[in-house]
N, C-alpha and C positions, 0 to 999 in steps of 0.2 A: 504494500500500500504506500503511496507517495506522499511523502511527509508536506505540509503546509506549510508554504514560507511565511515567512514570517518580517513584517515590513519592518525598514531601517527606522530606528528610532534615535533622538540625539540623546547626547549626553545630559541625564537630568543633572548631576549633579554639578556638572560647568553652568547647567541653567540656573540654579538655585543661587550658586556663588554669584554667577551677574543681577541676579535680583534682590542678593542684600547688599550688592556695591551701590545701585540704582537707589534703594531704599536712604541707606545709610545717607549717599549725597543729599538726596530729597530734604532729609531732616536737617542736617550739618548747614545745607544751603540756606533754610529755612531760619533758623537760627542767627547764623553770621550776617547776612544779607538787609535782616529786619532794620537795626538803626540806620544805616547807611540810606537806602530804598525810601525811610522813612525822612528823611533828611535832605533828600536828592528831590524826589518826588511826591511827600506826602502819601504815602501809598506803603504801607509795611511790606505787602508782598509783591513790589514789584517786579525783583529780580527774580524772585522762584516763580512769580507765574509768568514771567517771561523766557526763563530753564526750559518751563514745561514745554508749553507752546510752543515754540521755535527748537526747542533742542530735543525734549523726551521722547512728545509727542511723535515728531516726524523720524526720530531717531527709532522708535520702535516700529514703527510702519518699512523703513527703509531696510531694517534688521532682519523686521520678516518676509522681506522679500528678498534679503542677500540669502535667506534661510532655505527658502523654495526653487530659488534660479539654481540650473544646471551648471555646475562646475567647468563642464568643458565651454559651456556659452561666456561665462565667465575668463575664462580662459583665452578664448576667442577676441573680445573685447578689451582685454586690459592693455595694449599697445594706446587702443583709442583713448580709452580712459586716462592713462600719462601725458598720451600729448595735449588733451584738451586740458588738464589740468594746469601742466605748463602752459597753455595760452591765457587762462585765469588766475597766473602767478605774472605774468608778462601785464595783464589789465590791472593790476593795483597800479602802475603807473601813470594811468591814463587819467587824465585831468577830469571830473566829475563824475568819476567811477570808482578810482582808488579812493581809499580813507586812510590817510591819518592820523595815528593817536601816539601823542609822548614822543616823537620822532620817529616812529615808526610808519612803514608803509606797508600795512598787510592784509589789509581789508579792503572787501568791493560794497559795493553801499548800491544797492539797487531800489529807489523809495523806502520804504520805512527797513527793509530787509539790509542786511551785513553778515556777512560770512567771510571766513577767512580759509583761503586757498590752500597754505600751507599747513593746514590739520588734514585737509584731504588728502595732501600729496603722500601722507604717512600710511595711505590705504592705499593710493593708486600705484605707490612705488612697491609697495611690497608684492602687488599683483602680479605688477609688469616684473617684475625681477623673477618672482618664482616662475613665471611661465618661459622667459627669454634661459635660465639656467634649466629649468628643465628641457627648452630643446636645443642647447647648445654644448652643454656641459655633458663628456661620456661619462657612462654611465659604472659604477661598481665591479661590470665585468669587463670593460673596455679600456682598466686603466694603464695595465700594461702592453694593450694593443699599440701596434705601428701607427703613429701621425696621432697618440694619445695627448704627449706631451707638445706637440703643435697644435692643438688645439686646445689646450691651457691657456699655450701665450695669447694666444686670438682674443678668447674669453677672457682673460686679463685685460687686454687692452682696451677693446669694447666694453668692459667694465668700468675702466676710468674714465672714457667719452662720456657714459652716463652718467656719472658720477658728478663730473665739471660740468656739464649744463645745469644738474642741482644744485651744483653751489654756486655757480653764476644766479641762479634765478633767486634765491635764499640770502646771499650774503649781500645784494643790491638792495633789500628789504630794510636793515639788517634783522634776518634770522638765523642768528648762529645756533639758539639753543636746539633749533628744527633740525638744521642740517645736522649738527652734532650727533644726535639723536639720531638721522636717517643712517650714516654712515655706521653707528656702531649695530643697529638691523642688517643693516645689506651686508659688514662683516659677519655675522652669524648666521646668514642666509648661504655666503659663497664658503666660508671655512666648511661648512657641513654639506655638502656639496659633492663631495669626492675633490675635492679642490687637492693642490699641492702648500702643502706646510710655509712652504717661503713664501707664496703668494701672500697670503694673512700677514705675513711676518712684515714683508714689504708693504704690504696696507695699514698697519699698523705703525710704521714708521713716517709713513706719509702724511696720516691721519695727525702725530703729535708732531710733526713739522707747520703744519696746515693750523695747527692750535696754536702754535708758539707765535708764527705769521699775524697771524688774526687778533690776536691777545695785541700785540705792540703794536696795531694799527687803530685801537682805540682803545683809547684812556680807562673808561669806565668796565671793559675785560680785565684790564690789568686790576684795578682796583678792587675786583670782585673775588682774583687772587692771590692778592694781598688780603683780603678781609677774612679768606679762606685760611691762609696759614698762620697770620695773629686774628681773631676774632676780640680781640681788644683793643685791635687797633681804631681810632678814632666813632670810639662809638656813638657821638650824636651826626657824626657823616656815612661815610661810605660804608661804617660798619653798623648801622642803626637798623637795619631791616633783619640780620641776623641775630644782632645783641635783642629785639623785641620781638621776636621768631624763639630764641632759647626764655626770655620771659614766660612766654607764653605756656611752652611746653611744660616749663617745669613749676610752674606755678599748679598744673592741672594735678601734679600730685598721683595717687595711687589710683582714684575714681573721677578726680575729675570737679569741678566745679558746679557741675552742672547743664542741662542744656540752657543756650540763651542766656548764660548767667557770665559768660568771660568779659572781660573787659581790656583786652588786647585789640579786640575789633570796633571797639569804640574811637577810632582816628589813631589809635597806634601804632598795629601793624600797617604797614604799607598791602595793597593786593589782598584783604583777608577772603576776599570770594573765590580771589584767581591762583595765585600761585603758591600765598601760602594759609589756605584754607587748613592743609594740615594742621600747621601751630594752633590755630584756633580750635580744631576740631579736639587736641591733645589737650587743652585748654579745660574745656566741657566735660570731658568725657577719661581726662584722664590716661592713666598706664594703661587700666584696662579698656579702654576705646583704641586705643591707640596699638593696643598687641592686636586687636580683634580684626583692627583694620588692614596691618599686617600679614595677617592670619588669611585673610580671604584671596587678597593678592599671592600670596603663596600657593594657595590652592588654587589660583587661577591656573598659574605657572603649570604648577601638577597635574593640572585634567588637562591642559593644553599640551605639554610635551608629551602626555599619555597618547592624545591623539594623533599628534606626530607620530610616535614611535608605531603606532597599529596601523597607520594609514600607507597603502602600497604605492598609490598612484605619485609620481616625482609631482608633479605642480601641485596637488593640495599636500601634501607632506611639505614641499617649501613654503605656500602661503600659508597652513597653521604654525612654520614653525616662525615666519616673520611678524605672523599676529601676536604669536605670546610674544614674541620676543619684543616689538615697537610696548604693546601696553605693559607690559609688566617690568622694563628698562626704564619706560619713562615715570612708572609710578617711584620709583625706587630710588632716581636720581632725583625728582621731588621731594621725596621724603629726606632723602639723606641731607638736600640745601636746606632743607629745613631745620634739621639737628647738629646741621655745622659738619657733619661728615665729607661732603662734598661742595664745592662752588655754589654759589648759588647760581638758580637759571633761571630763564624764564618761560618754564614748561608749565601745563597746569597737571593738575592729578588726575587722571582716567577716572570716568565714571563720580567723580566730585566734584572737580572747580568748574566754577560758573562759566558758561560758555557755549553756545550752542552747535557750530561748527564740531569742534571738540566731540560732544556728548555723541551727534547722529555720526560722526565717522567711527567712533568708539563702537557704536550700537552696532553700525554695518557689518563692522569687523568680529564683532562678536557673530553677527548673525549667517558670516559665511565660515567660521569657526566652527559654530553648532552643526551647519550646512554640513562637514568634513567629520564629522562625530558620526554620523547617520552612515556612512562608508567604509568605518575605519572596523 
């Protein structure tokens, strides 16, 4: 008698982890955002129901259909997807279309709507990367074939051309902390690759050449570390965002102050919705919010390399292993600017900081994760 198949189901338990990361932001945002929101606009909730609306909402409609599309159609399109991207990182220049804020140029402002390009590009590159490495890079059995290691160099090279168009289009912004970020993805996408050992080694070289460059071409890199390796250095200046970022943290104590009850986010911290919503949320909630939140991103990591490691097919094997690796890299270099373990950036935190760009590429990426669960 012929057994009944039995239809692909996803991973509930990566689903449940992104529905107390979603949760958790809801509240955290809810919270932080209230004085500010109330003070800006008269409107206590205006930035969480502006989250919602433009970031949740659309972000789970876009999720669930990154959830349902076919992999290989996905696959198909991701070349298009990069380059249009790049033409919507090329239009924040354009005079009544880019936005400006703080000196920065990285928003497209289309009547009341604003999105920012380079939160997409963190999905559309990791597309285009897994699909362009899966069909160029030989494969596991192919590595000591004839014209293996010529086709290394090839795939090296045309690695870097892509590479410099990204940071042509990122660093004219400036968004160092994006690119920074892209690069150490797309290194954990090619090292795992069947790639060869020097490659990495020599992209790794490039990469803290390319930081050192970029660090002495402006002042305020430099000064971020310098704040990084005295953190007592000048702290009502350059070191004031880290010195009320460790206030915060450790003011929260074992449990926390409470929700709504910190007072770091009342005009202290700088960013308390965006970048370092952590501090505040350590603030509230404490050691024990703060491992909890820890905890989930961890498990993110775990059901996502899970899913790697089960999944046969080369291009979703490479883009789940570029999705944990973009959100759970940049949750982590967040956090760490946050406790002074690393530089500070200016990334925000997956699935928390304010932001709606942010949230719906988070969501997508989650929802073509889950997509690769249902396969593996």
């Amino acid at each position: 008698m012929a057994a009944v198949k039995r239809s692909n189901q996803p991973d509930f338990v990566l689903l449940g982890i992104i529905g107390l990361l979603l949760t958790a932001g809801i509240l955290i945002l809810a919270s932080v955002s209230a004085p500010y929101s109330h003070q800006k606009f008269g409107n206590t909730y205006y930035f969480l129901n502006h989250q919602i609306i433009y970031g949740l909402i659309p972000g789970l409609i876009f999720g669930f259909l990154a959830f349902k599309a076919r992999m290989s159609l996905i696959k198909k399109w991701a070349p298009f997807l990069l380059l249009g991207n790049l033409f919507l990182l090329a239009m924040v220049f354009v005079p009544r279309i880019g936005l400006q804020i703080e000196g920065a140029t990285r928003w497209i402002a289309i009547g009341p709507v604003s999105f920012q390009p380079s939160e997409i590009l963190k999905l559309t590159f990791v597309l285009y990367l897994a699909a362009w490495l899966a069909n160029r890079t030989p494969g596991q059995n192919a590595l000591k074939s004839r014209g293996a290691e010529r086709s290394f160099g090839q795939t090296l090279l045309s690695f870097f051309v892509i590479m410099g168009l990204i940071a042509i289009t990122l660093i004219s912004q400036p968004d160092i902390s994006t690119f920074g970020l892209i690069c150490l993805v797309a290194l954990s996408m090619y090292f795992t690759n069947n790639t060869p050992v020097s490659h990495s080694v020599l992209m790794v070289f490039l990469g803290m050449a390319s930081l050192f460059v970029l660090t002495k071409l402006a002042p305020y890199r430099t000064n971020r570390l310098l704040v990084f390796f005295n953190p007592e250095i000048d702290p009502m200046g350059i070191g004031y965002q880290l010195k009320q970022s460790l206030i915060a943290v450790g003011s929260g104590g074992a449990t926390g102050v409470g929700l709504g009850m910190g007072i770091q986010k009342l005009g202290f911290l700088p960013q308390p919705i965006a970048d370092s919503i952590f501090a505040v949320f350590s603030e509230e909630t404490g050691f024990a919010g703060s491992l909890f939140l820890i905890s989930l991103f961890l498990l993110f990591l775990w059901r996502g390399l899970k899913i790697t490691k089960e999944t046969e097919d080369r291009f979703q094997k490479l883009t789940a292993l570029g999705i944990v690796s973009w959100i759970t890299i940049q949750a982590f270099i967040n956090i760490g600017a946050m406790i002074g373990i690393l530089p500070l950036t200016g990334i925000p935190l997956p699935f928390i900081s304010y932001g709606g760009s942010a949230l719906v590429t988070t969501l997508i990426g989650a929802g073509i994760l889950l997509n690769i669960s249902k396969n593996s």
